[in-house]
N, C-alpha and C positions, 0 to 999 in steps of 0.2 A: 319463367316458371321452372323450367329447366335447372336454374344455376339455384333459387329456393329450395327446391329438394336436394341437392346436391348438400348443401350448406347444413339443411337439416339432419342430412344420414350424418354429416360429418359431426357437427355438435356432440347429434346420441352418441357415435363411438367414444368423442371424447368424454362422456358421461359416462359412459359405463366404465373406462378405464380412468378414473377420477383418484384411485388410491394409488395407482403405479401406472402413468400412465406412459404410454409405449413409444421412444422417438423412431421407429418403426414404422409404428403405426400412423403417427404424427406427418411425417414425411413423404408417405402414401396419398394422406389426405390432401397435404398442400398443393402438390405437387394436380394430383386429382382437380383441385379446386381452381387453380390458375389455368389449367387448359380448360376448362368447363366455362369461364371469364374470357374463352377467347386470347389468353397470354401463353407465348411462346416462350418456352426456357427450355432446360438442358439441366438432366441430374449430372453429379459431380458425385463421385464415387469416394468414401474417405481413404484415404492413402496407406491406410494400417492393415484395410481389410479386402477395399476392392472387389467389394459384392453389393450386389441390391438386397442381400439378405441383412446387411445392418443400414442403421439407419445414412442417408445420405445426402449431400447439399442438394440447393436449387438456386441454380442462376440463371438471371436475366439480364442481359447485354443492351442498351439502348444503340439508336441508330445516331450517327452524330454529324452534326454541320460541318465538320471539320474545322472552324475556327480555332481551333488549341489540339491538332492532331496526336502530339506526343502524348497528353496530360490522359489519367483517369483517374477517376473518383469510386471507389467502392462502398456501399453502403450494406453494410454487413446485418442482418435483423436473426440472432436464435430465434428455432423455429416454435420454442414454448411463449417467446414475445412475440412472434408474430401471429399466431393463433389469436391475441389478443384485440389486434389491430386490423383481423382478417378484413373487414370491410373499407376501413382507411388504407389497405396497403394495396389489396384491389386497383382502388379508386386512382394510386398513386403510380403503380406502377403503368396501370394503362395509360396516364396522363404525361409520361415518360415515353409510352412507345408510341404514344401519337405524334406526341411535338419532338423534333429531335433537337438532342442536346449540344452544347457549343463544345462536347468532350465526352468523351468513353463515357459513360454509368454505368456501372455493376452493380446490379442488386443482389444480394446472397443470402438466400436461406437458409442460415449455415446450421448443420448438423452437431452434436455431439462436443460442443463448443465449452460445457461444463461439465464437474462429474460432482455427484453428488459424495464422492467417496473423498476426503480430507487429503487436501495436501500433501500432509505430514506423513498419513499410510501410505497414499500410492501417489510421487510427482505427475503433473499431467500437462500438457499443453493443447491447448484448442482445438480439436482435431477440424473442426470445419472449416476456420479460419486460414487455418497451418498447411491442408490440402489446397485452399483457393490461392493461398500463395505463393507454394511451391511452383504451381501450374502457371503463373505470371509470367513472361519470356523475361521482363523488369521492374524494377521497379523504381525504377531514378524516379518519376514521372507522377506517381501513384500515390494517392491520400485517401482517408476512406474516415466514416462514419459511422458509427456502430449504436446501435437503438439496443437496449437490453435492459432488460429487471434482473436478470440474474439466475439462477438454477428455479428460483418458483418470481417469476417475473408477476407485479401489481400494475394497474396503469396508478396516474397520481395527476392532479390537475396540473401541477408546472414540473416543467422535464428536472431534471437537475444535471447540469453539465460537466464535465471530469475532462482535464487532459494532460494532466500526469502520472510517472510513475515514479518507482525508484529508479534516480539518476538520471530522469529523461523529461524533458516535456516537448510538448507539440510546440510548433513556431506560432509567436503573437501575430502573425498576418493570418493564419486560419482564424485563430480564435476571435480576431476582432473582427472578422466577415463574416464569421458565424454568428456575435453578437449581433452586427449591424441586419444580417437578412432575418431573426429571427426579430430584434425589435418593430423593424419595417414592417414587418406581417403579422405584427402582432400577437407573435407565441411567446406562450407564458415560460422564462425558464429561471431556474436561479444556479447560482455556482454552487458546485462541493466543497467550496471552501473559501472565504472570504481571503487567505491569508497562506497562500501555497508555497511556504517557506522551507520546508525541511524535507520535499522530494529529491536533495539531493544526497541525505543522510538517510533514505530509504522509512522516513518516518511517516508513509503516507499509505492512505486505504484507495485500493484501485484494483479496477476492474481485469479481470483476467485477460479479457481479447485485448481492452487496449493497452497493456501492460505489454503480451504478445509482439501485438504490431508496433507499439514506439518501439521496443528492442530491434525489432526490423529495419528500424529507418523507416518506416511508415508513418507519415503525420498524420495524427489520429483523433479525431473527438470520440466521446462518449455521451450517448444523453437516454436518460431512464423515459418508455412509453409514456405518451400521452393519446388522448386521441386528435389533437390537434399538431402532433408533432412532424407529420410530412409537411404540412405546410409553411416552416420555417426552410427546411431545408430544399423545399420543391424552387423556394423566393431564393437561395442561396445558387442552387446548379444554374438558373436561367439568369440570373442577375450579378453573380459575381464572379471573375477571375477565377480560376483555377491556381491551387496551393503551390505555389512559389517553395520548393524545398534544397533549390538550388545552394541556398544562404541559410542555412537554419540555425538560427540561435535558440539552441533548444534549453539555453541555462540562463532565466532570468527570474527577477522577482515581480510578484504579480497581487495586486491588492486591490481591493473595491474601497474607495474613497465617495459619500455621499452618492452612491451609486453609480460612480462613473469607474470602469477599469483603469485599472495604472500598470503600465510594463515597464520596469525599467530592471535594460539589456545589463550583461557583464562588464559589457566598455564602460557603462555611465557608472557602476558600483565602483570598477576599478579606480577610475575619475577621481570618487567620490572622494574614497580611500587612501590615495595620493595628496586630494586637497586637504584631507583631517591630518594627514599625518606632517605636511608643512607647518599648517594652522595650529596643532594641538602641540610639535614641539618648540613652536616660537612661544607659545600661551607660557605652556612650564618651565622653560629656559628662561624668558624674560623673568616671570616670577620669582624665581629663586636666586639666578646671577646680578640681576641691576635691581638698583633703588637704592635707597638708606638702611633701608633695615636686612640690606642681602646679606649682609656678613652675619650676623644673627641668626638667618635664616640657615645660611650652611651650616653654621653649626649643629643647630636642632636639627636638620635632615639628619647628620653623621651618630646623631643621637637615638634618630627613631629608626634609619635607615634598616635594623635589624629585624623592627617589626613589622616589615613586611614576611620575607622568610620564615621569621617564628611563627606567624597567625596562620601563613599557606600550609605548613607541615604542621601544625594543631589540629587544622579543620582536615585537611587530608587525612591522620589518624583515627581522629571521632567520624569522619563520613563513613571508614572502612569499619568501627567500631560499631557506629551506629543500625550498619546495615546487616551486621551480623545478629546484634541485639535484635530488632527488628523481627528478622526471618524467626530467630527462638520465639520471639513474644507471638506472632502470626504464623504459625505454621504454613496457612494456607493465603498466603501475604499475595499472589497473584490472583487471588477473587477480589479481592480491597485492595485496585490501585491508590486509591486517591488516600485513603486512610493511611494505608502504607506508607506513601511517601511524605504523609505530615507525623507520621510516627518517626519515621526515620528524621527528618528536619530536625525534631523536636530533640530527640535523642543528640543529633549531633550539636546541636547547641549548649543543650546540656553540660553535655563530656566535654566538650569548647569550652565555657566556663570556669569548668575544673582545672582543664587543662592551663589554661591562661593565668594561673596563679603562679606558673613560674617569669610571670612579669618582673615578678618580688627581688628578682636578682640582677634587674638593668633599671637603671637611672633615665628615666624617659620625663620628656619637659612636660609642662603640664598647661602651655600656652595651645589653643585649639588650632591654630593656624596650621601649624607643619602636617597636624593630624589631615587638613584638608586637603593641604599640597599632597600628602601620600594618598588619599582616597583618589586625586585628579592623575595623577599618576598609576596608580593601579586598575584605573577606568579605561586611560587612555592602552594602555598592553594589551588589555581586553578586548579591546575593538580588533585587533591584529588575529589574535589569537583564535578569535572564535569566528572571524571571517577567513581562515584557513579554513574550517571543518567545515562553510556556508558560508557562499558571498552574502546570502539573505539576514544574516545576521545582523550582518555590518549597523544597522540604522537602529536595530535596540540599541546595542554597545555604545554608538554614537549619542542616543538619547540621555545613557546614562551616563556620558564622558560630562556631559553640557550642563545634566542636572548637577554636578559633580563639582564643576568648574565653578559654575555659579554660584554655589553656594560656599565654596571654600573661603570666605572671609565672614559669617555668618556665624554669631556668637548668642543667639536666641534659641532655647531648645526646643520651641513651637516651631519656628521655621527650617528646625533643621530636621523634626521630625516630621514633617510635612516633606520635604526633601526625601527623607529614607523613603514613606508612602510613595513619592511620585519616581522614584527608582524603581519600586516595586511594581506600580500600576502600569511603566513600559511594555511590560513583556505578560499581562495578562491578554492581548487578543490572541497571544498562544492555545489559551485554554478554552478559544469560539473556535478550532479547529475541528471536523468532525471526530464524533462519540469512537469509532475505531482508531481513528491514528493518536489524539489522545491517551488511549488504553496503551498505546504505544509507547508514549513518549515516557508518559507512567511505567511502564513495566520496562522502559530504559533505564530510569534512576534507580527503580526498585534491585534491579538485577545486574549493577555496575559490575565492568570489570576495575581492576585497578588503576589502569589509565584514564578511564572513566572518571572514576570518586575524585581524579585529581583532576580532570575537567571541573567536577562540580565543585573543588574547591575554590579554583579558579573565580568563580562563578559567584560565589559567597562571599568572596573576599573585598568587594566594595560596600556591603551590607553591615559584616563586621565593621569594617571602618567607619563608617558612619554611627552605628551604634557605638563606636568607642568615644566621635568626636561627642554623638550627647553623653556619654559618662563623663569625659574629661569639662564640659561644662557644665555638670552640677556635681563637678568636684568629687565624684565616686570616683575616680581610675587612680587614683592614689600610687605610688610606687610599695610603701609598705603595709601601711596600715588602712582601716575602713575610718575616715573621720567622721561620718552625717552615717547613724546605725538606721534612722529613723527613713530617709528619703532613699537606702537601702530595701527596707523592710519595702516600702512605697511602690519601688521598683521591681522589686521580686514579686509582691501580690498582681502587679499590672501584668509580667510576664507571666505568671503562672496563669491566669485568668485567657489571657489571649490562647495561651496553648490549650485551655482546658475548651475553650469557644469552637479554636480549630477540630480539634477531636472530636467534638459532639456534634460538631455544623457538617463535618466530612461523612461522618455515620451515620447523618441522617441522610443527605446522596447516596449514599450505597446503600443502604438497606430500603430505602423507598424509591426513589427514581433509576438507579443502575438495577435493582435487585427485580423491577417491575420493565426495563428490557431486555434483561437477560431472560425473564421468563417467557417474554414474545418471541425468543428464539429456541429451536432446536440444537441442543448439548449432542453432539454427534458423535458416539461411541461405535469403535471397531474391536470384535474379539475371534481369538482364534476357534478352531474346532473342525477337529482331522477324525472326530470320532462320530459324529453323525454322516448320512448321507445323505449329503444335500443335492448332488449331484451322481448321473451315472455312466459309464463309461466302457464300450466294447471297441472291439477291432474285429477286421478282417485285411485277410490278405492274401496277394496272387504272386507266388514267384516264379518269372521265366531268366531261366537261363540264371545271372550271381544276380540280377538284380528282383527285389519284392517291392510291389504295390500293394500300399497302405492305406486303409480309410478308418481312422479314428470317428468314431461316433459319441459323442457328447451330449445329453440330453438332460434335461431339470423342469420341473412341475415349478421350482421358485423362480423367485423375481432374481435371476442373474444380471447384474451389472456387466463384470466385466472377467474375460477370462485373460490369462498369463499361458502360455502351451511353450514349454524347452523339448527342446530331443536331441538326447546327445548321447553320440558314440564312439568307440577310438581312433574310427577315421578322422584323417584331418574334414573330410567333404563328410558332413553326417550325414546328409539327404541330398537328393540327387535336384527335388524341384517338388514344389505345394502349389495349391491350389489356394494361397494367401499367401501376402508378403512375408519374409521372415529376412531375421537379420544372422548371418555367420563371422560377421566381422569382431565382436563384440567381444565373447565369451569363444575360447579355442575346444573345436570339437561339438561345437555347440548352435542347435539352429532355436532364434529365438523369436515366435511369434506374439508381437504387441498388437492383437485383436482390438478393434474402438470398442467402446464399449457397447452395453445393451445387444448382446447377440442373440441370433434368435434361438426357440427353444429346445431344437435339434440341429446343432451344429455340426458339420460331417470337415475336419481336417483330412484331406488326402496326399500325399506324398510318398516317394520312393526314394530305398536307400541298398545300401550292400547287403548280399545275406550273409556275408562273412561275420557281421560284428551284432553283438549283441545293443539293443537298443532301449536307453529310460527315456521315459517320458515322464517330463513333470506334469502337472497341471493345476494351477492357482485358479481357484475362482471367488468372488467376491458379492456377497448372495445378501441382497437388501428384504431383512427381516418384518424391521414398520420404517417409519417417517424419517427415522433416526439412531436407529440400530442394523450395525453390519456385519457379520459374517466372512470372515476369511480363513478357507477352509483348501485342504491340499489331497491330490491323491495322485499315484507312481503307477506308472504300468513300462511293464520289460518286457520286450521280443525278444527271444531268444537266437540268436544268430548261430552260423556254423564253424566256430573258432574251435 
């Protein structure tokens, strides 16, 4: 009855605080509610502030058999997801301190782990996470698990799983014991990405903590609240091995095939890459040096050999062209990625077109074969090329080397246009990547830099060829003149149609399907403002003998996020010692207090300094307005010293 009323005060509070509500207050409750369940933990104080006056972890240590002495597993829950699951976590943690486990368990109910304030304004790193780890004696040993929705966490009937980030991913032995314990016990989960290809080019949407922790060396899952979700992982601590990180191949490719997971390591890509590259220079060497018709053959290569060069530097100039057009024609060209980048496409095709009439001044044969041999050759460079930037590439490029190859003696402009389509339809599971990293890869073409556009020319450059071998076989690629006006005209309404299809098919996505998620999100705007006050500010102080004691008092009726506190004087030693951490190494002359955020709403800094030197004080505060409007706002106070 007891732990029901407990349960119930805690609710109301968080009802009444439903508009902003308090990780404070939040962490009072939890905390409250695990000893009221009869669960033993330990608050963990965050590392910036060092007080119960902001909000603070809670950890739970299990008892262990000692079968895998060295190993531990951390299971990391923010305390806004865990409010969610209060009765499944309950249920889980006590079912953890009853039965002991074959290794360390940490449970953490980590604090201050996200900030509702933008990246881009204020960098941030985990603070609840980043304090449980500091506090680690190691971590060779140590894997952890992290449950989170995110700054306003939902539950969702199937978990969704994440375990990369940029330039990192977790080792395929966690992920596939984490597959195997959750299918065994039947929790629902699905992957964040069928096709986890360009985590090495930073092209991926990932979660803060376990972005954090891979950069650690931490091998890390991620999986979004359910309420069945301790039960995969309760089947995984008692039934599987502990994470092997000894050996971490954290660089592989990874894809769902008919439902079944696929890893394949760097060694097998390298392999791979070795075998195509034996196979693929015997394919075009035999081609062009032996047979009957080799000597005919050399010749037309030494003919066309220049159209490779000429078509890379056409499409390299219309990409850089087109994307300049582009940004004029869209001003606001990063709200419409998608539209964007088939604007840009189209554009540079365009200007390719034009550009390509200085064909008119080289004698190119007009036999379709050599056209082939150079598309197999320009497929096969590609594989190299763009398996530098990503091993994971490798198996498009190779898809498109084979479609390439095979078709190079193909003199039918239905099979060879069928050919360009199944070139194209390679590298569409790109586009089933999730709706953020997408908007990514989009707002990488949109916004090339110039090494870039000559990637993309790269990239184009089998495309073109292809479309030249179907002009060259219905006789349009002519050296001087247009002979057939008519199957011209034919050809121009096809293309102009397709591009007019692409433009209307793209704006209908972004004005109804992107335009109907952007609106389920909060557009999170920050502005300044040093002329209200938002915030107020006294001192007092005691001097004996050269040195003054100082108590800054800071006080706000608003919802203060997070405050910034400098003080700085001409001493090399600005302050002698705070009653909060502060850093002197940083800034010279300068002590700088990184407070976590959500302070409370009379916060008293105290510390002492010389009474020789005169002293400022900055102070940054950042004052959450509504849902999605913030405030950052500054004010200076000076002690007058005896200089």
């Amino acid at each position: 009855m007891k732990r029901y009323i407990t349960l119930s005060i805690f609710l109301f509070i968080l009802l009444g605080n439903a508009l902003y509500p308090q990780p404070k207050t939040i962490s009072d409750n939890l905390f409250s509610l695990l000893s009221e369940s009869g669960i033993e933990t330990e608050i963990q104080l965050l590392s910036d502030s060092l007080s119960e006056d902001f909000p603070y972890s809670i950890l739970f240590t299990s008892q262990t058999t000692n079968q895998y002495p060295l190993h531990k597993l951390c299971v990391i829950i923010p305390q806004k997801t865990a409010i969610l699951l209060e009765k499944e976590l309950v249920d889980f943690i006590k079912k953890i301190q009853n039965t002991k486990t074959p290794y360390y368990v940490d449970i953490l109910l980590s604090a201050d782990d996200y900030s509702p304030i933008p990246q881009s304004v204020l960098p941030y790193t985990p603070a609840g996470s980043a304090t449980y780890i500091e506090n680690l004696d190691t971590t060779e040993y140590t894997a952890a698990i992290v449950i989170s929705g995110g700054i306003e966490p939902e539950l969702s009937e199937k978990s969704t799983i994440s375990f990369s980030t940029k330039g990192k991913s977790t080792p395929p032995n966690f992920v596939k014991r984490i597959m195997d314990s959750f299918t065994t016990s039947q929790t629902k989960y699905v992957i964040n990405s069928s096709l986890l290809a360009f985590y090495r080019l930073g092209i991926i949407n990932s979660d803060e903590i376990l972005s954090y922790l891979l950069n650690q060396d931490i091998p890390t899952m991620h999986f979004t609240p359910t309420t069945n979700i301790f039960t995969g992982i309760e089947n995984f601590i008692y039934n599987q091995p502990p994470v092997d990180n000894e050996n971490w191949d954290s660089q592989y490719f990874f894809t769902i095939i008919f439902n079944t997971p696929f890893f394949v390591t760097e060694k097998i890509l390298i392999f791979f890459v070795l075998l195509a590259i034996a196979i693929g220079l015997f394919l075009i060497c035999f081609s062009l040096l032996f047979g009957r018709t080799a000597f005919f053959r050399k010749k037309e290569f030494t003919q066309t050999a220049i159209l490779i060069p000429l078509t890379l530097v056409i499409l390299f100039i219309s990409l850089i062209l087109g994307q300049i057009i582009t940004k004029s024609i869209i001003p606001q060209y990063n709200d419409y990625p998608i539209t964007s980048s088939i604007i840009k496409l189209i554009i540079t095709i365009s200007l390719y077109l034009i550009f390509a009439r200085i064909r008119f001044f080289f004698k190119f044969p007009q036999t379709t074969y050599i056209y082939g041999f150079l598309l197999t050759l320009v497929t096969f460079v590609n594989i190299f090329i763009f398996s530098l930037c990503d091993l994971s590439f490798f198996f498009f490029f190779l898809g498109g080397y084979i479609i390439a190859y095979l078709s190079r003696a193909v003199k039918n402009t239905t099979l060879l246009s069928i050919a360009l389509l199944a070139m194209t339809l390679i590298f569409v599971p790109i586009l089933f990547t999730d709706f953020e990293s997408l908007k990514q890869i989009l707002g990488f073409i949109n916004n090339a830099k110039v090494i870039n556009n000559l990637f993309f020319a790269l990239f184009l450059m089998p495309f073109i060829l292809m479309i030249i071998r179907i002009l060259v076989t219905e006789k349009l690629y002519k050296n001087n003149k247009i002979s057939n006006y008519k199957k011209l005209i034919k050809q121009l309404v096809i293309l102009i149609s397709i591009f007019t299809g692409l433009i209307i098919s793209s704006l209908l996505i972004e004005f109804i399907i992107l335009k109907t998620n952007l609106n389920s999100q909060n557009i999170i705007s920050v502005r300044e403002d040093n002329q209200t006050d938002f915030f107020n500010v006294n001192y007092s102080k005691n001097i004996i003998f050269e040195k003054q004691e100082i108590n800054l008092n800071i006080n706000s009726n608003n919802n203060v996020i997070k405050y910034d506190i400098s003080i700085n004087s001409p001493s090399l030693i600005p302050i002698y010692d705070a009653n909060f951490p502060y850093d002197i190494m940083t800034e010279r002359s300068t002590a700088l207090f990184n407070l976590n955020e959500y302070p409370p709403k009379n916060l008293t800094l105290s510390f002492s300094s010389s009474t020789k030197y005169t002293i400022k004080i900055d102070i940054i505060a950042y004052i959450q307005v509504n849902s999605n409007q913030f405030v950052k706002t500054r004010k200076q106070i000076i002690i007058s010293g005896q200089e």
